[in-house]
SEGU-377613 format. One record per residue (C-alpha): residue number from 1; residue in three letters; x, y, z. Coordinates in steps of 0.05 Angstrom, whole numbers. Layout:
REM residues N
> NUM|ALA|X|Y|Z
...
REM end
This chain:
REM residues 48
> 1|UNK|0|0|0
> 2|UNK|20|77|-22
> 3|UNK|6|139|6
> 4|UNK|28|197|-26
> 5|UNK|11|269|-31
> 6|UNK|6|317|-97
> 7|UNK|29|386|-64
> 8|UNK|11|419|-127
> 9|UNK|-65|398|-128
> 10|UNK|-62|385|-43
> 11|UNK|-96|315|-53
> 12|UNK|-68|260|-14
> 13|UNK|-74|185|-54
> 14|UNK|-78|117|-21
> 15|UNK|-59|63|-76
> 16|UNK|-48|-9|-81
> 17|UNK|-13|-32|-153
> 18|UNK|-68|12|-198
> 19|UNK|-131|14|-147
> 20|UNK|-130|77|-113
> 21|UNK|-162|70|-45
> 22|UNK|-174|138|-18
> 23|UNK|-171|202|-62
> 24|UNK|-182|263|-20
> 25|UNK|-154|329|19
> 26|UNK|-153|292|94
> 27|UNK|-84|260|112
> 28|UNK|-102|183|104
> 29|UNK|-54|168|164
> 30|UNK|-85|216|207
> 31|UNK|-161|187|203
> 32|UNK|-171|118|222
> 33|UNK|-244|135|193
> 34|UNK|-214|143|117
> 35|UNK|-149|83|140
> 36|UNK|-216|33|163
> 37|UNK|-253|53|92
> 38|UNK|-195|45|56
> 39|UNK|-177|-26|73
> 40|UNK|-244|-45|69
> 41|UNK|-250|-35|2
> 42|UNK|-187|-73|-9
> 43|UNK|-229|-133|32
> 44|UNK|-193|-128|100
> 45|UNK|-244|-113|158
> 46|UNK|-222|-90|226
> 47|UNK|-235|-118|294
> 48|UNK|-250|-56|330
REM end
């Protein structure tokens, strides 16, 4: 899993190979809303 973040548009990207996961201005390491959301859609669910 990637996270990166495009200064020049201020969009921060969650990827995995050529899925992006999260596409948005919130830090994705910051929220464990958007982290929980994220890895669901890859298939992962969480305990908590």
């Amino acid at each position: 899993m990637r996270v990166r973040h495009i200064r020049s548009l201020d969009i921060w990207l969650m990827s995995k190979g050529n899925r992006v996961l999260y596409r948005g201005k919130e830090n994705p390491w910051r929220s464990t809303r958007i982290m929980q959301s994220a890895l669901r859609r890859e298939g992962v669910r969480s305990a908590a």
